[in-house]
C-alpha positions in Angstrom: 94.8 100.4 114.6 97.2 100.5 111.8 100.1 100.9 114.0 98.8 97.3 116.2 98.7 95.0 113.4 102.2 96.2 111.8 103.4 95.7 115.4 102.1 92.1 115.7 103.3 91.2 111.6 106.9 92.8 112.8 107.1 90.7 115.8 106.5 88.0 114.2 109.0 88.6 111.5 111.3 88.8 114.5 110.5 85.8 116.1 110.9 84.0 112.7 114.4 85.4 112.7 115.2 84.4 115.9 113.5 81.2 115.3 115.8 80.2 112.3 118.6 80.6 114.5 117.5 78.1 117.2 118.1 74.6 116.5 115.4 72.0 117.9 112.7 74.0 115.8 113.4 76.5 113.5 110.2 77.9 112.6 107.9 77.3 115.7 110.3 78.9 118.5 111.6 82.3 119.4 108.3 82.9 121.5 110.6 84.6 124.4 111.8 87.4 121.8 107.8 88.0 121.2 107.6 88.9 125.0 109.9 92.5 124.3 108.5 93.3 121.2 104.9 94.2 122.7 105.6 97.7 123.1 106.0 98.0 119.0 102.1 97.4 118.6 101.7 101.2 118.1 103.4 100.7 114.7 101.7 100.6 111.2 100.0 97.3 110.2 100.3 96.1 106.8 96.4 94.3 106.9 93.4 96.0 106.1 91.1 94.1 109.5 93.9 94.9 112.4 91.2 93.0 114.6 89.3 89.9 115.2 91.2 87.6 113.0 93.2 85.6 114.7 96.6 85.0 114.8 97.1 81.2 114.7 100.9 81.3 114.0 102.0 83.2 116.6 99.8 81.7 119.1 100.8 78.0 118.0 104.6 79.5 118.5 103.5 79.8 122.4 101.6 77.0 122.5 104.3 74.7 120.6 104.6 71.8 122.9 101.8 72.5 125.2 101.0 68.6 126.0 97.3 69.5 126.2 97.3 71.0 122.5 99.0 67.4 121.2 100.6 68.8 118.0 101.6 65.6 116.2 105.0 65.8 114.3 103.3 65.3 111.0 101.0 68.5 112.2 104.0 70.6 113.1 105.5 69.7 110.0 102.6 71.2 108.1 102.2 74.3 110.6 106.0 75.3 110.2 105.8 74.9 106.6 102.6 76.9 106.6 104.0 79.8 108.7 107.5 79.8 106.3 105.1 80.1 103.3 103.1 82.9 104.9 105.9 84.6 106.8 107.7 84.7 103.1 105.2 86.4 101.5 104.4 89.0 104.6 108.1 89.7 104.4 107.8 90.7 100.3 105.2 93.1 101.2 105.3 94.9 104.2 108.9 96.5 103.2 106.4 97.8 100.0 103.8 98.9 102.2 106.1 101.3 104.8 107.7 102.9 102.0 104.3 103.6 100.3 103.1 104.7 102.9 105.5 106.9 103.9 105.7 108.3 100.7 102.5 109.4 100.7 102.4 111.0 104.1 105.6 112.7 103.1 103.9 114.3 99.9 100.7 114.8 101.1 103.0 116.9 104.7 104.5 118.5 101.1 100.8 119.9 100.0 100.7 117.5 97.4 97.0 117.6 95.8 95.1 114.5 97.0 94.5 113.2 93.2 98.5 113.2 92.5 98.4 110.7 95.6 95.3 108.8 94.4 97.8 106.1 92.5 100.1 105.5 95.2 97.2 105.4 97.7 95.4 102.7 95.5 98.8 100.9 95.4 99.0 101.1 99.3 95.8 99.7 99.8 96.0 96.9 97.3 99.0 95.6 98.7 97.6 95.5 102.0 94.4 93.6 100.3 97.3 91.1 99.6 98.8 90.8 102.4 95.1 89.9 104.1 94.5 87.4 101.5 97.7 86.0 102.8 96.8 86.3 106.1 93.4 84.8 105.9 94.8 81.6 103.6 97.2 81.0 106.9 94.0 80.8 109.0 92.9 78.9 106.7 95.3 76.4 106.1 95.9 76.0 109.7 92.8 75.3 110.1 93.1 72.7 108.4 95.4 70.9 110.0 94.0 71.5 113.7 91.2 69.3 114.9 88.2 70.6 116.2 89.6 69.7 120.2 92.7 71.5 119.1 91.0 74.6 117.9 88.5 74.4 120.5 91.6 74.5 123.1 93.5 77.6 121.5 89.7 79.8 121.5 89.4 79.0 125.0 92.9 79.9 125.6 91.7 83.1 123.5 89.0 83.9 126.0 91.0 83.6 129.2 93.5 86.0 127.6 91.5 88.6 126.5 89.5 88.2 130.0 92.8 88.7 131.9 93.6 91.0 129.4 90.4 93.1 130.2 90.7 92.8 133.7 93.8 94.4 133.7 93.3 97.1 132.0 90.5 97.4 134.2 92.7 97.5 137.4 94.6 100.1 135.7 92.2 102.8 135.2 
């Protein structure tokens, strides 16, 4: 579970990148370097809930100019500056949160006594207790700014995914 959620905040770092680098809408785009980075879910997340929270950002990203969402300019304006904001304040702590944790499995692989760890551990999981608080202000925030329609739109959206999703997996078994 740890490994999906570091997966999903690293591809959306990525995308952010990529975004910057493309001109009509630097924050919101890059949804087509999401696509190859699906296979990195297996990495380390740096949230404490890795599911059931959703990820409006990066589902905005592929829904940018969707004409049945309707983003208004004055909305996308608020969503990119809400996913900058965020996206900054992911990037400070998940570099902070691999090292840790590394660290810790390094010592602990060593034989290191668990209460010599017991510091660093608490460090590790009260940086990830920020990094959800920062997660769940974006939800918040971008909720916000979404009507009720609009919202509505993205859960259904949601559902049909996930029941694709399930049905899939399904076939594959």
């Amino acid at each position: 579970m740890f490994k999906r959620a570091l997966a999903m905040i690293a591809a959306a770092s990525i995308a952010l990148t990529a975004a910057q680098a493309q001109p009509e809408n630097p924050q919101m785009q890059g949804q087509k370097h999401m696509q190859g980075k699906k296979k990195m879910r297996g990495m380390h997340s740096v949230f404490l809930i890795q599911r059931g929270l959703p990820h409006y950002s990066m589902i905005l990203m592929k829904m940018w100019d969707n004409p049945k969402l309707a983003l208004t300019p004055e909305q996308k304006t608020k969503l990119e500056a809400i996913r900058t904001h965020t996206m900054t304040q992911i990037k400070e702590i998940a570099p902070q949160v691999k090292q840790l944790r590394k660290k810790i499995v390094q010592e602990s692989k060593s034989g290191a006594k668990p209460e010599t760890l017991a510091a660093n551990v608490d460090k590790l999981a009260s940086l990830k207790a920020k990094a959800t608080k920062v997660q769940l202000q974006c939800i918040y925030d971008t909720r916000q700014v979404l009507t009720a329609e609009q919202l509505e739109f993205i859960h259904k959206h949601l559902k049909h995914k996930m029941k694709k999703h399930k049905q899939k997996k399904r076939e594959h078994q």
